[in-house]
C-alpha positions in Angstrom: -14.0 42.5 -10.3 -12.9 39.5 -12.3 -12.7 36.2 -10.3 -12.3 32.5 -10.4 -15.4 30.7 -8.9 -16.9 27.6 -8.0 -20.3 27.0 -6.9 -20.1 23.5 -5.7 -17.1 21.2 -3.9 -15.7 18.9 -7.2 -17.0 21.2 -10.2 -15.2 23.2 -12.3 -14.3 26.7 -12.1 -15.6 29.5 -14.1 -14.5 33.2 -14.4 -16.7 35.5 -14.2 -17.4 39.4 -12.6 -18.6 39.5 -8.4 -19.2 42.3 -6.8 -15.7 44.4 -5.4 -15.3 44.1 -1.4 -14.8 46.9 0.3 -12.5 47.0 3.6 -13.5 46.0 6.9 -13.2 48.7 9.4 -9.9 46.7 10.7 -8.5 45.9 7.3 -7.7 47.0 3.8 -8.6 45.9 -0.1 -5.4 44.6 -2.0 -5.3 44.9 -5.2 -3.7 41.4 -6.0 -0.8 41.4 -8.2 0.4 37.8 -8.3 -1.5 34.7 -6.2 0.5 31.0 -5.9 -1.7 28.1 -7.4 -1.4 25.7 -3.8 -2.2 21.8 -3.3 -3.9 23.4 -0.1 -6.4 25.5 -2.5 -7.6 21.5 -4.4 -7.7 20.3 -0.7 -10.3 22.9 -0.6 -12.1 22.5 -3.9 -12.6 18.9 -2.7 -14.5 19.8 0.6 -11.9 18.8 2.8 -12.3 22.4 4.7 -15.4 23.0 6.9 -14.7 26.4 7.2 -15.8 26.9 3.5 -18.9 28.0 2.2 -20.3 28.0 -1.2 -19.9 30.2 -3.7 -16.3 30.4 -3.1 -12.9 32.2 -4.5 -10.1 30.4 -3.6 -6.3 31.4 -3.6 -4.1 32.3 -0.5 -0.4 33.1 -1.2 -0.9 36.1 -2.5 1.1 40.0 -3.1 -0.5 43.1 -4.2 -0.8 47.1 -3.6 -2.8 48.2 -0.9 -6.2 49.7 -2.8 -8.1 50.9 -0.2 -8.1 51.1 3.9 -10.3 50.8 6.6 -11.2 53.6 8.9 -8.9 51.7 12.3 -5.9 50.6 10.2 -2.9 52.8 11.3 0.4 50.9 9.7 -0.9 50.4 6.1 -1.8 53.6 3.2 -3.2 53.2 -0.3 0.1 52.5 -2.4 1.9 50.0 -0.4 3.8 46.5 -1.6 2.4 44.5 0.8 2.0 40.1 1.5 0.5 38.1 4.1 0.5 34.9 5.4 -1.9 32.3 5.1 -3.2 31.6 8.5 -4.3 35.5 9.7 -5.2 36.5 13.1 -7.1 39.0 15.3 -4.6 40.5 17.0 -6.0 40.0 20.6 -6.7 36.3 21.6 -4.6 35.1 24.2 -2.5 33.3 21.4 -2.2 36.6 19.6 -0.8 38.7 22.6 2.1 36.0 22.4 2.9 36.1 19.5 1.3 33.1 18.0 -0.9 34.3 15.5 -0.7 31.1 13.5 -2.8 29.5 16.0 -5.1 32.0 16.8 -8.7 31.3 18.2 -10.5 33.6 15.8 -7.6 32.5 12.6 -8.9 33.5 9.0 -7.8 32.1 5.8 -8.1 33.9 2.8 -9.3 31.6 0.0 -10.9 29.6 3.1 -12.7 31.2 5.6 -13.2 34.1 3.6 -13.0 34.4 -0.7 -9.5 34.5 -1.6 -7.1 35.6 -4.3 -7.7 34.3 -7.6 -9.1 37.7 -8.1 -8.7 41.2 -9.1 -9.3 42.5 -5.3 -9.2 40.5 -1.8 -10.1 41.9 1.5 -7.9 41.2 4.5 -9.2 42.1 7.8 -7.0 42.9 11.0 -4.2 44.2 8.8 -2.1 46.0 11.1 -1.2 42.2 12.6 -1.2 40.7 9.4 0.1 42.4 6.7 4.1 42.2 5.8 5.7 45.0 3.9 7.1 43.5 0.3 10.0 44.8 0.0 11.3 46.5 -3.4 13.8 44.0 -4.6 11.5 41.1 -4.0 8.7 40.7 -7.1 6.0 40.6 -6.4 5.9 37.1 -8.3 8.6 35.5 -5.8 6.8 37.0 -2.8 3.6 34.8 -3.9 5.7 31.8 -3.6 6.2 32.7 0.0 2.9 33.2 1.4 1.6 29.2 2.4 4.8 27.1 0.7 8.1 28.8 1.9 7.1 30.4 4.9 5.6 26.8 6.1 8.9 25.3 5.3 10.8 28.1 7.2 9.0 27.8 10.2 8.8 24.1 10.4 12.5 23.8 9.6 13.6 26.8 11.9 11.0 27.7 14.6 9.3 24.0 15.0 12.8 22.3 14.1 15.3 24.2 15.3 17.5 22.3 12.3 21.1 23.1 13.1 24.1 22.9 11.0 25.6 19.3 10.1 22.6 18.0 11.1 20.6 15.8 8.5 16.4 16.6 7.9 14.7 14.1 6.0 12.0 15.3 3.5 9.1 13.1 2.8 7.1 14.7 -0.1 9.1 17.1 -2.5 6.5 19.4 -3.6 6.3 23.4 -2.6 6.8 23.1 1.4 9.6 19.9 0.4 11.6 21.7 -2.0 11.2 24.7 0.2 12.3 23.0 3.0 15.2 21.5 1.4 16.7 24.6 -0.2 16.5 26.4 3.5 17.9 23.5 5.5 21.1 23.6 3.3 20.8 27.8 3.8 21.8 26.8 7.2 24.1 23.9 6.6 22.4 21.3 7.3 22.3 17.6 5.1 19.5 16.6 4.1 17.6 13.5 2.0 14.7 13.8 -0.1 12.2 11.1 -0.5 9.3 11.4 -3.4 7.9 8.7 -5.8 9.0 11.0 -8.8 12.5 10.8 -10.6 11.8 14.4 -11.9 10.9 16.0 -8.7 13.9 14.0 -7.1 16.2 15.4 -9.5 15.1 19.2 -8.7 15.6 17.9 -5.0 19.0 17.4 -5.6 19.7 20.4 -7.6 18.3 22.4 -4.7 21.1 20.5 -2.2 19.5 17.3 -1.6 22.7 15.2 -0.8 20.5 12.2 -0.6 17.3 11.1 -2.6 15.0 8.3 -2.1 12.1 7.0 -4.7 10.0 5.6 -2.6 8.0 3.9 -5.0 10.9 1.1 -5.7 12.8 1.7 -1.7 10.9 -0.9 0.1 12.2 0.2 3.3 12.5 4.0 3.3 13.2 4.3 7.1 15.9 1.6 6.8 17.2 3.6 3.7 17.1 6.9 5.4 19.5 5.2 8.6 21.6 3.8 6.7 22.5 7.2 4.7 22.9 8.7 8.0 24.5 6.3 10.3 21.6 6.4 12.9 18.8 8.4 11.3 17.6 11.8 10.8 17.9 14.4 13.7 14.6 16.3 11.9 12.2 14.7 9.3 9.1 16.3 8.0 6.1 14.8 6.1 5.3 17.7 4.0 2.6 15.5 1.9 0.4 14.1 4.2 -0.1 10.5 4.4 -0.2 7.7 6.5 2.6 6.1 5.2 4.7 9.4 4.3 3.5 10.1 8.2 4.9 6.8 9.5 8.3 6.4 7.2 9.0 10.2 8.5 8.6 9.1 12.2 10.2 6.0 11.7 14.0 7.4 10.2 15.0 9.5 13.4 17.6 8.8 15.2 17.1 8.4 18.7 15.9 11.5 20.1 14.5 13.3 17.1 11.8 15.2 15.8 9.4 14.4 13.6 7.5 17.6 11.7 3.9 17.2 10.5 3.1 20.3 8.0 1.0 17.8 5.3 -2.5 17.9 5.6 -3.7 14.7 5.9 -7.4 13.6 3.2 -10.5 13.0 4.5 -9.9 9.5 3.9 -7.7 8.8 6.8 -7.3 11.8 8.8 -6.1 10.6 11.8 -3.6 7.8 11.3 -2.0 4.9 13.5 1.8 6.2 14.6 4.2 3.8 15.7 4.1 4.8 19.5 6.6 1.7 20.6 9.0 3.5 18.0 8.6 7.4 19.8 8.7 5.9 23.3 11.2 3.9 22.6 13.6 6.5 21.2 12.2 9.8 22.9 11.3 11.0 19.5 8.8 14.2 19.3 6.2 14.9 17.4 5.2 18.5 16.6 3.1 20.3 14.3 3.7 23.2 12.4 0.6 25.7 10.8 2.1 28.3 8.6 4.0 31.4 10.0 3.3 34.4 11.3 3.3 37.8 9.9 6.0 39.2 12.8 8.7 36.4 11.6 9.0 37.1 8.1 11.8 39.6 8.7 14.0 36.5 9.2 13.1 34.7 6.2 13.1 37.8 3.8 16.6 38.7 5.4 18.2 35.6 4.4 16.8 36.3 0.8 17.6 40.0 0.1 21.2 38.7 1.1 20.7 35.9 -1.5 20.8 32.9 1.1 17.8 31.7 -0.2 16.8 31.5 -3.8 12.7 30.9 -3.9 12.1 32.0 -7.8 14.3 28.6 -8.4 11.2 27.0 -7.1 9.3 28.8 -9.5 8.3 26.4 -13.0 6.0 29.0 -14.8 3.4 31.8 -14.5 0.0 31.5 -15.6 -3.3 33.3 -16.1 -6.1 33.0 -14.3 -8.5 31.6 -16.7 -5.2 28.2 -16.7 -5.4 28.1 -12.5 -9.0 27.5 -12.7 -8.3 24.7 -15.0 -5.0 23.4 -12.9 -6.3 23.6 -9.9 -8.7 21.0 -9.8 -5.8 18.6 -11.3 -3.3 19.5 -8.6 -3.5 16.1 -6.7 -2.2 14.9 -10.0 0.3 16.9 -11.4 4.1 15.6 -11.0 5.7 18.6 -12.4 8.1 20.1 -10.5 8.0 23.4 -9.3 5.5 25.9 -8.3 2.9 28.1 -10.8 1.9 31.8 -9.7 -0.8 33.7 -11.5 0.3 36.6 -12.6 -2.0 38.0 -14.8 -5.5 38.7 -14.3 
């Protein structure tokens, strides 16, 4: 099969033919029809995940065809649309049997843990807890957009969050999981403020319901900013960049008693940031984490878009090649353009 490779963390891609997987005894081989080009996938190019080992084929936000099945797989037949979420698990860890598959102890990552889809063919293991059925009227382009982006967003907004309507969330980063977030908030009513350092990106913020945007690269006082838009702060504010400061002014713009969502990876350079704990005991904030979905809540998320609640292909900018993601992605910390790019042809 035709893939995008690279042999060592920092170096360019190249495309070239690897050998076809064949499907673990628990999984299946999806023939990959469109795969979402992901800030997480540089974060991975740049050696900021452990779990990666040289060579590697990146990609995770991914829809295809089921191409061929393993001998224990029972829900899944050559043929089917099918997606998946990012974080996968095995079905039988303790986390697992509740239902949290997202933090699973034995979790695989396509395009981490395992070689991903910028490829022809991926192989998924475990697929009877982690495969989603695509359904018809959902392309498989749009449902590529879902995998890491939108789902993140929708469970941080709705399962970590529990945003409610007339409430305000405050969005620190408008990239994929910002926009996403954004667009799904006001699906269910809520106000909301975006914050970038962009004028573009803020302007597709605010087509996508933003009632409030902040560039934060002339606001000296983003927190202060975000209050006084509000009246006493944000009841739910997510960093969806990952940085100290987008960590801190996200913290910082809650109102008394609110939470604080932490979806951005933070670099290598400062992983593990100071928070303003006189601020969070002060005001009872929380601070929660949220790790992509699992595969058992996209029902809720795909309901609200067959009924055309939520729009993801307006997230969308452009569909590429492969041959232009292997080229993009190592730019991806740099590029301001709004939107999302899906690989679509191979």
């Amino acid at each position: 099969m035709k893939a995008a490779v690279f042999d060592a963390f920092r170096q360019p891609l190249t495309i070239r033919e690897v050998p076809d997987p064949r499907p673990p005894e628990h999984g299946v081989v999806i023939a990959v029809r469109a795969t979402g080009l992901c800030r997480s996938d540089w974060h991975g190019w740049m050696g900021h995940d452990p779990s990666i080992t040289l060579p590697h084929v990146p990609g995770h936000e991914l829809t295809g065809v089921v191409e061929a099945v393993g001998a224990e797989v029972t829900r899944w037949h050559s043929g089917d649309r099918v997606t998946l979420p990012f974080v996968c698990g095995c079905g039988h860890c303790v986390y697992c049997r509740q239902g949290d598959h997202q933090v699973c102890d034995n979790q695989f990552q396509p395009g981490f843990t395992h070689w991903g889809s910028f490829a022809e063919l991926v192989a998924v293991d475990f697929a009877d807890t982690n495969l989603v059925p695509l359904p018809e009227p959902v392309s498989f382009v749009v449902g590529a957009s879902l995998g890491c982006r939108f789902a993140t967003a929708f469970r941080a907004v709705v399962d970590q969050g529990g945003l409610g309507e007339g409430q305000w969330l405050a969005v620190h980063g408008c990239g994929g999981v910002g926009l996403s977030a954004i667009m799904i908030a006001r699906a269910l009513g809520a106000r909301v403020i975006g914050v970038d350092v962009d004028e573009g990106i803020l302007e597709l913020a605010r087509r996508l319901g933003a009632e409030v945007v902040i560039n934060a690269a002339k606001e000296r006082d983003v927190p202060r900013r975000v209050k006084n838009a509000t009246g006493h702060g944000a009841h739910l504010s997510i960093d969806a960049l990952g940085h100290p400061q987008t960590c801190s002014n996200s913290i910082e713009c809650l109102r008394k008693r609110g939470r604080h969502i932490q979806v951005g990876l933070m670099g290598t350079e400062d992983p593990r940031p100071a928070l303003p704990v006189d601020a969070i005991i002060a005001g009872e904030l929380e601070i929660v984490g949220s790790h992509g979905m699992q595969a058992h809540r996209y029902d809720g998320m795909l309901e609200m878009i067959l009924d055309q609640r939520l729009d993801p292909e307006a997230l969308i900018a452009d569909t590429i090649t492969l041959e232009t993601a292997a080229a993009e992605l190592p730019r991806l910390d740099r590029r301001r353009e709004p939107g999302i790019l899906v690989v679509d042809r191979f």
